[in-house]
N, C-alpha and C positions, 0 to 999 in steps of 0.2 A: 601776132606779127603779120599774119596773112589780110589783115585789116587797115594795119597801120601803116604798112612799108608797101613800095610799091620797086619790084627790082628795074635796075641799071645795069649791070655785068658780071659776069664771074674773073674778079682780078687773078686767081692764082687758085692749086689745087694745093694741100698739106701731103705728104706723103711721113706716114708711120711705119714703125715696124715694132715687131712684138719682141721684144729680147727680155730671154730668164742672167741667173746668174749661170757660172758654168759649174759652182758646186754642187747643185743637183744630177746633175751628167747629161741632159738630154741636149740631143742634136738637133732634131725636126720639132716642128709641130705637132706631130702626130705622138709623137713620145712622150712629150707633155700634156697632150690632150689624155693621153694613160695614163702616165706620171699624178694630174690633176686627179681624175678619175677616182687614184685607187687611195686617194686622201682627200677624202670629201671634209670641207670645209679648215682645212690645215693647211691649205693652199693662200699665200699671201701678196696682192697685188698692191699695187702704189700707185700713187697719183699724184696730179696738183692743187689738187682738196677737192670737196665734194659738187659735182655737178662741170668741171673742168673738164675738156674734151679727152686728158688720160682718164679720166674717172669713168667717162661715157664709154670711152671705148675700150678700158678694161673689164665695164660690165656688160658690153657687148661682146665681146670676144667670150668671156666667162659664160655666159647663157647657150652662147652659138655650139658653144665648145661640152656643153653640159658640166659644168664643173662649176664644185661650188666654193668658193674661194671668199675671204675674208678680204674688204678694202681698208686698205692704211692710207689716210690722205696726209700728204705733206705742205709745206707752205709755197712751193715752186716747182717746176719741171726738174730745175738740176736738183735737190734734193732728192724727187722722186726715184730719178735715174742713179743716183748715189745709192742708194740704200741697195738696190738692184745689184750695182758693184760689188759694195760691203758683202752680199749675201745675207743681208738682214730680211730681205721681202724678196718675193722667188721670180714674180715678173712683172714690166711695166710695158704698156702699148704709150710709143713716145715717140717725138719726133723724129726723124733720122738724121739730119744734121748735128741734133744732139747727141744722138748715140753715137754715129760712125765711127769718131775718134776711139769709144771703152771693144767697139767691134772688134778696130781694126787690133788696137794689142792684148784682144783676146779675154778683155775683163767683164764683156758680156757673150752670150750668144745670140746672133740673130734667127730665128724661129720661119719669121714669118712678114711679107710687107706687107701694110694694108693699102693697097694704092689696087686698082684696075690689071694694070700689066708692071710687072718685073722692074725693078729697078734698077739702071744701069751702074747706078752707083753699088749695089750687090748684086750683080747678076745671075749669081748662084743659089739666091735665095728667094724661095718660091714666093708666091702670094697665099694669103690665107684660104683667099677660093679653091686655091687646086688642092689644099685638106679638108676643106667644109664646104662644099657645096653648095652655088647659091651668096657665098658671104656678100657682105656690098657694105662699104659706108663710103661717105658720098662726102671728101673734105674739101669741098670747095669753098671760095670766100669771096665773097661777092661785096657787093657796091649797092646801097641803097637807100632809098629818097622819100619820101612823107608822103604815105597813100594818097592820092588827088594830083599830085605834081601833071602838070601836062607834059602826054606821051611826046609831042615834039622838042621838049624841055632834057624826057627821060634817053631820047636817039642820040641829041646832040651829044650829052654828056658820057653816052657811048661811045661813041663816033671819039670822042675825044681821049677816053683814055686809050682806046684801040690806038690811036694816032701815037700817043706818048710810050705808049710800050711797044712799039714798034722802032722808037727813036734807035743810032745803033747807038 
């Protein structure tokens, strides 16, 4: 990719959050991060099949976290987050738009966001940095164009969406 593409812009950042079921009982991250701990490999995360950005960042969090946990890949995000509900599989790192709704009436718990700074939409709910130290994933989404394109070709087309997402 570092060959082939050459970047344009960062249109938008993802923001995740980490949520188990509530029938294991833990509140924090940190209680999970025990919780994981003291069941090594009996721990069960989900995803949107393998190599999906739930899948990468549930095996990132699972590493960061020292915990060694079993991956179930599903065919989609909502299932993933379904199964999470059910209390079939103990926790998925997923988008938060999709969660919010199982948040808000309590059919998940949220852990932990993975974004930089706190989320307004839960403001109560920590970042993963301020339990593991150092975390960082980087969900930006970017814009990009066929390594060689000319730099004044690659401004313009900046310049441009900058203009359109500013529209009100």
């Amino acid at each position: 990719p570092l060959k082939d593409f050459a970047g344009v812009t960062r249109i938008g950042f993802s923001k995740s959050v980490v949520v188990v079921t509530p029938s294991i009982g833990v509140r924090t991250l940190q209680d999970f991060i025990e919780y994981g701990r003291a069941r090594p490999g009996k721990i069960l995360f989900s995803s949107a099949g393998a190599g999906s950005s739930t899948h990468l960042n549930g095996e990132k969090l699972r590493l960061a976290a020292g915990i060694r946990a079993q991956h179930v890949a599903f065919k989609g995000s909502a299932d993933a987050v379904l199964e999470v509900v059910a209390g079939r599989v103990h926790y998925v790192v997923s988008g938060l738009l999709t969660t919010l709704p199982f948040i808000k009436d309590g059919k998940l718990v949220a852990l932990a966001v993975v974004t930089p700074t706190r989320s307004a939409l839960l403001p109560d709910v920590p970042t993963v940095a301020e339990t593991i130290p150092g975390y960082k994933r980087d969900g930006s989404h970017v814009m990009l164009a066929p390594a060689g394109t000319p730099r004044p070709v690659l401004v313009k087309i900046s310049n441009e969406v900058r203009r359109i997402f500013e529209l009100p």
